[in-house]
FITITI-364845 format. One record per atom (N, C-alpha, C, O): x, y, z; residue in one letter. Coordinates in steps of 0.001 Angstrom, whole numbers, plus 500000, padded with zeros to 6 digits. Last residue first. Layout:
! residues N
XYZA/...
This chain:
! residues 303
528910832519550704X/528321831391551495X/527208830723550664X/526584829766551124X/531675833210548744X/530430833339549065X/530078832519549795X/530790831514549799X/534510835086549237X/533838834066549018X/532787834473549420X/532550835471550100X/535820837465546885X/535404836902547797X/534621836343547915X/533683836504547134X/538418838244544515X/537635837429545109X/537402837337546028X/538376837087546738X/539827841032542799X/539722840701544705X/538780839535544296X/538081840005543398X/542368842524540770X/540813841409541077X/540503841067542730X/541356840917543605X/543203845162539124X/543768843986539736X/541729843741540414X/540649844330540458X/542691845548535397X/542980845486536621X/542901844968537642X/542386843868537440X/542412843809532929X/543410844508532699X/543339845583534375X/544162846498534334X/542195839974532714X/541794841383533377X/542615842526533609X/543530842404534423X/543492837913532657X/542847838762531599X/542616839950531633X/542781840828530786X/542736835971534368X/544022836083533763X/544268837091532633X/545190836997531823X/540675836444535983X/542078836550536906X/542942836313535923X/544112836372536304X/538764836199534213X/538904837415534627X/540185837747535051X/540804838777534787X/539409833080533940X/539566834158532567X/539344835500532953X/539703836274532066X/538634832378536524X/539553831910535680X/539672832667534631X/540876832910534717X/535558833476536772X/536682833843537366X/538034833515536903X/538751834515536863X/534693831661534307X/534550832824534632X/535640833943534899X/536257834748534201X/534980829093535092X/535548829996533700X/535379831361533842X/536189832125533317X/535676828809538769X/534541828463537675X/535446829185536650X/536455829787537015X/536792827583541457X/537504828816540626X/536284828497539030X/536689827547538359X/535921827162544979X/536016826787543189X/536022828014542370X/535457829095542537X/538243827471547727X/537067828198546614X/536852827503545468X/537898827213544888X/538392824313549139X/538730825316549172X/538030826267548239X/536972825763547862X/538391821437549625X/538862821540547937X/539265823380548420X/540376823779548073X/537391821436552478X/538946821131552039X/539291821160550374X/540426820902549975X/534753822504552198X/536250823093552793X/537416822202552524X/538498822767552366X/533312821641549183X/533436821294550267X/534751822384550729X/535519822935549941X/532458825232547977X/531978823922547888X/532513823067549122X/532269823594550208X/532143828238547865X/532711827413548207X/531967825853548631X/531106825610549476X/532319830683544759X/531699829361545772X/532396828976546443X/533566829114546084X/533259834120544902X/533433832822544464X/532739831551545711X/532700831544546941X/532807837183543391X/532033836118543814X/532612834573543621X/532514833920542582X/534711839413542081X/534298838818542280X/533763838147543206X/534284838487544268X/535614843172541442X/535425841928542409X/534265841382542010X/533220841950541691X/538358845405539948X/537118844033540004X/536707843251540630X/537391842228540581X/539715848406540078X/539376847077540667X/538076846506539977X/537067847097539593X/539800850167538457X/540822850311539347X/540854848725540072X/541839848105540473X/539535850867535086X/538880850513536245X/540075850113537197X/541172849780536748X/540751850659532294X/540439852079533169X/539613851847534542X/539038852832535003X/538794847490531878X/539815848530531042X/539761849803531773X/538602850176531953X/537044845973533474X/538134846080533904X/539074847485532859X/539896848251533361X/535298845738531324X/534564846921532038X/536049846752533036X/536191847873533524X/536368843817529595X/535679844834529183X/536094846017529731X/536773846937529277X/536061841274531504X/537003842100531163X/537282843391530806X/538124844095531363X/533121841707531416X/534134842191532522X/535383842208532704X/535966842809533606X/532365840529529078X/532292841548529674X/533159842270530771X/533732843358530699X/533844837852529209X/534379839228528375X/534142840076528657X/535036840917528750X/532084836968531230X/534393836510531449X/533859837795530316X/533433838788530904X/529369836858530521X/530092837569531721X/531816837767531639X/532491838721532026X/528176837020527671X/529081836703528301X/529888837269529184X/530859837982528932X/524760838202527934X/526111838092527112X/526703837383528103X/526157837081529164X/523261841193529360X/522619840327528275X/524309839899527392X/524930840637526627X/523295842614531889X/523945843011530384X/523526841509529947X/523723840730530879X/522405845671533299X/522037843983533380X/522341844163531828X/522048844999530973X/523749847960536070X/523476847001534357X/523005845599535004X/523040844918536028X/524241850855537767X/524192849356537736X/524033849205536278X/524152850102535443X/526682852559539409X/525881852386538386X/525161851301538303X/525660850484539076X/527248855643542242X/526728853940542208X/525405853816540735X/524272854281540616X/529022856643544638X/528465857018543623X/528906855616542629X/529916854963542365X/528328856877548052X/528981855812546683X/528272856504545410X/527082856813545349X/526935857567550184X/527593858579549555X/528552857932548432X/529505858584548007X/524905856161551089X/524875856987550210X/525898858056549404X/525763858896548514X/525171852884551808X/526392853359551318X/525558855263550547X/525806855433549353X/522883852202552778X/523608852102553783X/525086852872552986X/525962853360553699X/520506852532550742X/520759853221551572X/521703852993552736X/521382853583553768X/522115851291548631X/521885852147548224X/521497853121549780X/522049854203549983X/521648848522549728X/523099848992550117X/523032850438549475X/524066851034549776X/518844847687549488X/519332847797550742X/521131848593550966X/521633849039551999X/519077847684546953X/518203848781547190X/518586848524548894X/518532849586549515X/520238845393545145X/520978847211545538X/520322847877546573X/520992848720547170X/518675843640544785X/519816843478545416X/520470844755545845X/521145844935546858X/516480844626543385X/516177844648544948X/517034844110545532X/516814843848546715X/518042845893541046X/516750846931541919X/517257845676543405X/518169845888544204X/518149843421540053X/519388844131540647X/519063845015541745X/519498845031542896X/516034842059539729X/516696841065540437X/518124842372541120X/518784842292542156X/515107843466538063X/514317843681539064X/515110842774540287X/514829842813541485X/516244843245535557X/516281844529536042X/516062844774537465X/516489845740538097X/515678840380535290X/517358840798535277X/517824842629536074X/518802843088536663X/513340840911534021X/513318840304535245X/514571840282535928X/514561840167537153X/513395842465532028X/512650842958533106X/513082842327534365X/513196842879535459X/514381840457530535X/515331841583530768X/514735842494532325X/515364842952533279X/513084838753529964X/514160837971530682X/515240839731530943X/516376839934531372X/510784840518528536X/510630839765530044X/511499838994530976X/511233838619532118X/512077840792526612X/512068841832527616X/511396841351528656X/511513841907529748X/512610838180525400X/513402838869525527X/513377840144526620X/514339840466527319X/509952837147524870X/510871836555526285X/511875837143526408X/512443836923527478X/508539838244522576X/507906838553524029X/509107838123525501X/509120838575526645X/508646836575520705X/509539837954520725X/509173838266521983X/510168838802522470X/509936833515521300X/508978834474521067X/509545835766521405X/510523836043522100X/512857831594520893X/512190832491521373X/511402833601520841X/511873834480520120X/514764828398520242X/513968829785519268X/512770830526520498X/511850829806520885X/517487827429520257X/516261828223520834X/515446829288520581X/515445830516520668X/518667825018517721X/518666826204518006X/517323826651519283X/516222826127519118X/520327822298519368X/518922822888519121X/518792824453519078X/518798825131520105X/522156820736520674X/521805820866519366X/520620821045518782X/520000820336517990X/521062821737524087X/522063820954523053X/521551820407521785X/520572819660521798X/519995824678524326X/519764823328524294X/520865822664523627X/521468823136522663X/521264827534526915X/521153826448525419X/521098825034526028X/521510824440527024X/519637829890528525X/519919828293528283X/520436828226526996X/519985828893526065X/520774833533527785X/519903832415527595X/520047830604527742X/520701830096526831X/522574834966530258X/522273834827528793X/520976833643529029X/520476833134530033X/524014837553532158X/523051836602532095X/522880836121530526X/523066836949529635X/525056839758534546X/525376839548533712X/524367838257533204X/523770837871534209X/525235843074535957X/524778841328536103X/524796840699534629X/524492841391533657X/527585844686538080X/527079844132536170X/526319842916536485X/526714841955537145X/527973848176539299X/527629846526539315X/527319846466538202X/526943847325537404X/530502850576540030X/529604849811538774X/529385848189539015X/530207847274538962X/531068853170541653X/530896851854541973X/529717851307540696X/528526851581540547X/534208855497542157X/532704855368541471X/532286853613541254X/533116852857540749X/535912855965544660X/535862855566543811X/534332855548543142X/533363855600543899X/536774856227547643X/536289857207546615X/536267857373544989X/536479858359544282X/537785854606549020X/539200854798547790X/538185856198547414X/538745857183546933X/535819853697550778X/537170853561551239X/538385854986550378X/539224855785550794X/533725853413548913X/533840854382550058X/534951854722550456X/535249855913550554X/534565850589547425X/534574852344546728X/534237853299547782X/534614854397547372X/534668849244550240X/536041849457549073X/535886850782548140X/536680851719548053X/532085848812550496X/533071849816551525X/534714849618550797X/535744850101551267X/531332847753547925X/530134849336548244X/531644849463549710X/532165850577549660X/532567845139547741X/532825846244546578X/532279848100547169X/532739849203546873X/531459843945549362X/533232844204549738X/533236845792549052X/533596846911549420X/528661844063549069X/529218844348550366X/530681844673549932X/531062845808550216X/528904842143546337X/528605843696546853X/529342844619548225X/530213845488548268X/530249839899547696X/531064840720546910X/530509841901546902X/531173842851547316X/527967839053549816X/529136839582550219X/530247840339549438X/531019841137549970X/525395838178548661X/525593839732548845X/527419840268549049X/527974841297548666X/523760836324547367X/525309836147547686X/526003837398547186X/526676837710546204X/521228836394546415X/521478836303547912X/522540836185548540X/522660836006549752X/521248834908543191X/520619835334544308X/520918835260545749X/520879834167546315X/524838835507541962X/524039834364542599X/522470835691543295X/522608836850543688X/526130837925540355X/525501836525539812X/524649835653540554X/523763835040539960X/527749840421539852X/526603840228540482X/526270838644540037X/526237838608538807X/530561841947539930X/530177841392539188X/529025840666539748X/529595839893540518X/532106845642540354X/531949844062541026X/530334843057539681X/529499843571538935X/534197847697540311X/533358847112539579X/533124845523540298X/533904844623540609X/535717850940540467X/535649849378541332X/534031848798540602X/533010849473540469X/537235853322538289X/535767852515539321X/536134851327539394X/536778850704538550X/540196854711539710X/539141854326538831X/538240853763539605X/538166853618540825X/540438858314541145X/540537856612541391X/539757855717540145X/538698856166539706X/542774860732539717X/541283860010540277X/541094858935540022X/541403858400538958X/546055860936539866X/545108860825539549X/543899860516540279X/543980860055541417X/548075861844541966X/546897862316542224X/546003862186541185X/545089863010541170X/550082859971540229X/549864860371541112X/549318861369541105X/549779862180540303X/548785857178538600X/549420858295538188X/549153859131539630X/548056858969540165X/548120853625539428X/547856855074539216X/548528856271538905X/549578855830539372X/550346850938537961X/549398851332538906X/549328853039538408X/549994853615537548X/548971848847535343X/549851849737535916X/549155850367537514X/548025850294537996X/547518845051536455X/547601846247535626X/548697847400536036X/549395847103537006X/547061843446539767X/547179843759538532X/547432844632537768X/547761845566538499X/546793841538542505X/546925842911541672X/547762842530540178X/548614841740539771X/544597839930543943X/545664839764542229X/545706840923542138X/544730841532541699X/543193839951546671X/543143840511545876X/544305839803545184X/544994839066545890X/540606837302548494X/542081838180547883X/542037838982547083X/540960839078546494X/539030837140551492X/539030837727550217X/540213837751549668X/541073838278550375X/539504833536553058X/539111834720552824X/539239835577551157X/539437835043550065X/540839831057552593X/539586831104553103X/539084832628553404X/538090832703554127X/541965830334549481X/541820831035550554X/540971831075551050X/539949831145550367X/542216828486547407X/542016827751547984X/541760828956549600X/541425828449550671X/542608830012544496X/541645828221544504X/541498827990545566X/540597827155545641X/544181831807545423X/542685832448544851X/542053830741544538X/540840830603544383X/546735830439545644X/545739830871546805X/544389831403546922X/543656831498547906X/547132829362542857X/546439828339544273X/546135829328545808X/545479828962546783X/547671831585541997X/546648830567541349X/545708829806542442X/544524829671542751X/549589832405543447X/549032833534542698X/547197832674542689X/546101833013543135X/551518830028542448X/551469830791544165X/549971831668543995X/549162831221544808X/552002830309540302X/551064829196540974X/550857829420542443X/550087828951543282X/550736833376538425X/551302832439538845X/550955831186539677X/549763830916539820X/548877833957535286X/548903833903536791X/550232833180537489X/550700832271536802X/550088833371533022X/549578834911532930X/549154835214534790X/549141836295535379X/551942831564531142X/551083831799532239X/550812832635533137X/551447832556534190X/553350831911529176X/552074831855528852X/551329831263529757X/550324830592529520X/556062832228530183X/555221833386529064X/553895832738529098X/553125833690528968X/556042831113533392X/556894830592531916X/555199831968530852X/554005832233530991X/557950832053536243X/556697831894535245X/557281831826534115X/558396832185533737X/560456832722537751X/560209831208537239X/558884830867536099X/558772829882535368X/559341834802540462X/559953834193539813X/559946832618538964X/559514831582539469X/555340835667539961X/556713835431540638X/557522834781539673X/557155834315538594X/552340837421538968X/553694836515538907X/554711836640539781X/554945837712540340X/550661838846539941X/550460838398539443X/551330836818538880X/550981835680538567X/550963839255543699X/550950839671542735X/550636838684541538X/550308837569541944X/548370839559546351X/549436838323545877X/549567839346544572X/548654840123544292X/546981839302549982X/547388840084548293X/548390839539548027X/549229839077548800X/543814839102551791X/545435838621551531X/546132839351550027X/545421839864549163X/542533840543554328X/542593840765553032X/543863840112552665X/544919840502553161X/542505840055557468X/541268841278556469X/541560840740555072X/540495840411554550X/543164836973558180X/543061838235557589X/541970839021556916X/541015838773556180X/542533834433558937X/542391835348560074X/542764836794559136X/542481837813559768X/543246832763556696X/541898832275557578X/541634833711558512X/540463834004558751X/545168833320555307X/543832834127555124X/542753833838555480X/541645834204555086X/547119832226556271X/547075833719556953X/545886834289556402X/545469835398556735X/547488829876554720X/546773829719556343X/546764831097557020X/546446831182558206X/547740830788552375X/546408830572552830X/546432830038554462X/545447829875555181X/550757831750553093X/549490832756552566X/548108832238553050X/547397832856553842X/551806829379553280X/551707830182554304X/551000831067553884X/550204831249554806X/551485827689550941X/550954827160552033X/550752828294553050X/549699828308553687X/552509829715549118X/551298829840549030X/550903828769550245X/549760829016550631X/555204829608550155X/554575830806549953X/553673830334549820X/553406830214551016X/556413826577551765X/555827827167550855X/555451828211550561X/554319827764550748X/558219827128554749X/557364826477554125X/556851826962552768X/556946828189552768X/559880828923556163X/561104828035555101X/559668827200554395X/559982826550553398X/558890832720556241X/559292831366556614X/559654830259555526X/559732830497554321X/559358835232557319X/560117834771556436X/559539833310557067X/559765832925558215X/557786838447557628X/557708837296558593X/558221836543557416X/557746836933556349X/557462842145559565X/558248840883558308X/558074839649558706X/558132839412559913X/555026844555559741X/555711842830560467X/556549842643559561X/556213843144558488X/553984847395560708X/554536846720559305X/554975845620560035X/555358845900561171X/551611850455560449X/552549848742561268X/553017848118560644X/552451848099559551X/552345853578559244X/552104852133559414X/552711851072559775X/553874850713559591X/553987855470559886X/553214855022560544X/552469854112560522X/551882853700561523X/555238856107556507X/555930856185558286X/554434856048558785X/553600856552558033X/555301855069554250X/554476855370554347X/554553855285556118X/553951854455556798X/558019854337552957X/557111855135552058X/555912855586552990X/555376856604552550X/559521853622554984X/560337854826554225X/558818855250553955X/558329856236554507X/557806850735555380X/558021851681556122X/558521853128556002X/558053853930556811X/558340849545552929X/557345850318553016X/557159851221554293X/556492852255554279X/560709848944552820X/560817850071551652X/559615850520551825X/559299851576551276X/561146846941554859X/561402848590555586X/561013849131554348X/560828850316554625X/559530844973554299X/558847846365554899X/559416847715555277X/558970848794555668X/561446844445551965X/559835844641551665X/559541845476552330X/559253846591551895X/563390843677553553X/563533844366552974X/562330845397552349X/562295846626552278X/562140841618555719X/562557842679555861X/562719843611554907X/562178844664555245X/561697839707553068X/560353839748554096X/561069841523554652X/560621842533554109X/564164838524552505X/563394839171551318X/562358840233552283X/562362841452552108X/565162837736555142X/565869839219554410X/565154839873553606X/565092841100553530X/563732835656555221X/563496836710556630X/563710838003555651X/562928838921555401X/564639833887553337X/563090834207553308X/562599835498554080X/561605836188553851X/566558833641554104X/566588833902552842X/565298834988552862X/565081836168552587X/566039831701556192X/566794832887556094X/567042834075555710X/567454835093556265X/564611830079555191X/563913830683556396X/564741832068556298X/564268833204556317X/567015828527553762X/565343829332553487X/564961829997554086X/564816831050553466X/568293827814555941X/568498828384554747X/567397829281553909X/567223830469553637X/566853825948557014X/567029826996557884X/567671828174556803X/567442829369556992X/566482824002555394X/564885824858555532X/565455826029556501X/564717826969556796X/568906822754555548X/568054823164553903X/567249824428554311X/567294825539553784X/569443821832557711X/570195823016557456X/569105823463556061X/568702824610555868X/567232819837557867X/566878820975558705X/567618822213558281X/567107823332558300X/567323818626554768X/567060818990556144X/567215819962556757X/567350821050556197X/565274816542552647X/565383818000553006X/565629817906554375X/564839817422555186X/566827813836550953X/566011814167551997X/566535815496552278X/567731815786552245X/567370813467547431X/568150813698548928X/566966813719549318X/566015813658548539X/566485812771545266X/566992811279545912X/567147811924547492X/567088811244548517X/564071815314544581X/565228814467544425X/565360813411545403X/564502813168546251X/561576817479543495X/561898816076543765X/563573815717543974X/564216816146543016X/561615820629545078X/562009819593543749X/562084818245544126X/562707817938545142X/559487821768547377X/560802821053547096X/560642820268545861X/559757819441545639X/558531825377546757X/558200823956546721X/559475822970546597X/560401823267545843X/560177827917547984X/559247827507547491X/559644825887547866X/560433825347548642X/559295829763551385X/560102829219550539X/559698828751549306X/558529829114549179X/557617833362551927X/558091831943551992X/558588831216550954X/558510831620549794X/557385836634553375X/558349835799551759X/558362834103552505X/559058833799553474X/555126839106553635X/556092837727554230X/556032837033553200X/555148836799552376X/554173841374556179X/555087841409555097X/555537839887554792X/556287839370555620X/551302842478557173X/552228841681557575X/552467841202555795X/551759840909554831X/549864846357558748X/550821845412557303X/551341843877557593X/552063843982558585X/547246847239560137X/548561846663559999X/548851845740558938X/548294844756558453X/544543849626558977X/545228847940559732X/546491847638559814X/546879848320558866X/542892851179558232X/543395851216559644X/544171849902560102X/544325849374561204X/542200851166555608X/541316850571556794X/541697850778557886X/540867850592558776X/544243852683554017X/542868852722554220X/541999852078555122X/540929852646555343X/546667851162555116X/545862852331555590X/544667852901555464X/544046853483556353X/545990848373553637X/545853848793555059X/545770850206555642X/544953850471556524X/545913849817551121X/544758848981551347X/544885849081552820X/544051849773553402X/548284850225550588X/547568851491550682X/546756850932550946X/546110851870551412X/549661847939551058X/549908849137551956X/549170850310551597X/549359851359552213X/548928846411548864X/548429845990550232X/548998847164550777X/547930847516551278X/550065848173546900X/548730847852546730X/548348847289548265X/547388847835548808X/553133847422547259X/552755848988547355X/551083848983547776X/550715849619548764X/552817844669546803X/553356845262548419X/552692846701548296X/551847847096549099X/552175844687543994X/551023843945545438X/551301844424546612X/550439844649547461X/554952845559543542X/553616845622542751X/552567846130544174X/552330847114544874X/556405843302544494X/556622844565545072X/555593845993544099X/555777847204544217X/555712841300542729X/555266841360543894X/555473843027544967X/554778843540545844X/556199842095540244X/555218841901540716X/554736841643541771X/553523841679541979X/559372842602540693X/558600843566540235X/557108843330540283X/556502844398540376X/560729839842543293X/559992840069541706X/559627841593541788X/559541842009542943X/560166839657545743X/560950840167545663X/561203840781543755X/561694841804543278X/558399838606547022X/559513837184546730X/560379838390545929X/561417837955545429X/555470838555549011X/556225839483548512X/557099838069548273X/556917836970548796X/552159838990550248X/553285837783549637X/554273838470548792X/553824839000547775X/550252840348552710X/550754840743551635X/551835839730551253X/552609839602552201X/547537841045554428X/548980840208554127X/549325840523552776X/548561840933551902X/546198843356556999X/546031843322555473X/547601842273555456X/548568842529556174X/543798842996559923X/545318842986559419X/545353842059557566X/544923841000557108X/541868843905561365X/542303844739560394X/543880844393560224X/544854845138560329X/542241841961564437X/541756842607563764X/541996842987562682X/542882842175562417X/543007838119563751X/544097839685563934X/543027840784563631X/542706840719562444X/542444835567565526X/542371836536564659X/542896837724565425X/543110838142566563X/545155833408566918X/544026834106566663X/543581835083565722X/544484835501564997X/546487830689564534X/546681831720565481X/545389832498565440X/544616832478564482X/546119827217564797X/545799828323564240X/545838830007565161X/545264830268566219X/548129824827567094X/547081825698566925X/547099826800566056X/548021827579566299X/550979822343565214X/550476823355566202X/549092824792565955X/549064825538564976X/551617821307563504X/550418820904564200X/549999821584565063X/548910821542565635X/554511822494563044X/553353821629561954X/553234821449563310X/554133821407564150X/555120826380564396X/555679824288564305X/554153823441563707X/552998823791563950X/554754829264562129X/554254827891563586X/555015826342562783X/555256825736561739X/557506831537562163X/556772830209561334X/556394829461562575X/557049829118563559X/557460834405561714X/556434833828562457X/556514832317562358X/555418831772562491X/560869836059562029X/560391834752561815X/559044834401562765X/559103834177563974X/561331839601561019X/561060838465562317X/560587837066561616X/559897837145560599X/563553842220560208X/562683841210559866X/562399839933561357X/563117839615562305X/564122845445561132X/564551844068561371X/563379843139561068X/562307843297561653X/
């Protein structure tokens, strides 16, 4: 039986939920994608499932939305939400599972569940995407605006009892450890093989070729080497049993890592957060990983 969480507008943020994985389901092949993907993600951690279909956005018109409108939805919204967990309940008996339908937006209700979640998950598309938008907007705007990690699942999923691919995380700021961190107890988690990339190129001047002594090349490499060394070297001994590559790749980060997404199980990113109410900034980067990337993506924020 599905349940209705929806809080009344203004009312208090709910508490945190230990180890609880969300999941946005609408009932699409991509979302029931993300459902399978957040339910192996919560058992792996030990957490409870919350299952939940919200409405979408109101079309402009002359009418005013009322109450019968949104109870309609809500409705709608409960059945999709139930259905979701009982197919995960069948698949995987003992995990906690919620349904929660509400008549507000899907992506309004996602990001206010990723203030207090372990992990939110969204598929790539929902109903209504037009061919040459490779994310959806539900999809889009919760990786622009969650206050926690998400994942985009992505790509096929695994062959059964294949071996896990590698989880790959992408290295860029000094001291903005937390994507490591996700990435080193995510490949523990899955038993996965763990590849960091740093990635880096040279300034350009504006309309000026840069011409460099032969000498700055291995000294911008040395120094790319030494920046990873002493970002790793604290999680090298807290994760030993990760089996763990690194690089410093000289180039364009968005291709590379597309790249290194091919046969990889996951990618995580690093994203800023600038003021709290714009929410994560989504840079080219990340923007061309999350639409490109031939497996699924977790962003997490950085401080």
């Amino acid at each position: 039986m599905s349940e209705s969480n929806e809080r009344p507008s203004g009312s208090p943020a709910p508490a945190p939920v230990a180890g609880r994985v969300v999941v946005g389901v609408d009932g699409s092949p991509h979302s029931l994608r993300a459902l399978d993907r957040a339910a192996d993600e919560a058992v792996r951690r030990g957490s409870e499932l919350e299952v939940l279909c919200g409405g979408v956005p109101s079309r402009r018109s002359p009418y005013p939305e009322t109450e019968a409108d949104r109870e309609r939805m809500r409705q709608a919204a409960k059945e999709v939400a139930g259905d979701a967990a009982e197919r995960i309940r069948s698949r995987v008996p003992g995990l906690t599972v919620v349904a929660t339908g509400v008549s507000e937006p899907a992506a309004d209700a996602l990001i206010h569940r990723s203030r207090t979640a372990e992990l939110t998950v969204v598929g790539t598309r929902g109903h209504g995407g037009f061919r040459g938008l490779l994310l959806g907007s539900v999809s889009l705007r919760l990786a622009s605006h969650a206050a926690g990690p998400v994942m985009v699942v992505r790509g096929e999923p695994p062959e059964s009892g294949a071996a896990p691919g590698e989880t790959v995380v992408g290295l860029k700021w000094e001291g903005a450890t937390e994507p490591v961190e996700f990435a080193f107890q995510s490949a523990r988690r899955s038993g996965s093989p763990l590849w960091v990339s740093h990635c880096w190129i040279y300034p350009m001047l504006p309309g000026v070729a840069l011409r460099l002594s032969p000498k700055e090349p291995s000294t911008e490499t040395k120094r790319a080497e030494q920046f990873l060394e002493d970002t790793l070297r604290p999680f090298r001994e807290r994760y030993p049993e990760v089996q763990l590559g690194a690089e410093q790749h000289q180039g364009q980060a968005a291709e590379h890592l597309i790249k290194l997404s091919e046969g990889a199980d996951l990618v995580v990113l690093g994203v800023r957060r600038q003021q709290r109410r714009l929410g994560l900034q989504l840079g080219p980067v990340v923007h061309a990983v999350l639409h490109h990337a031939k497996s699924s993506v977790v962003l997490v924020p950085v401080t």
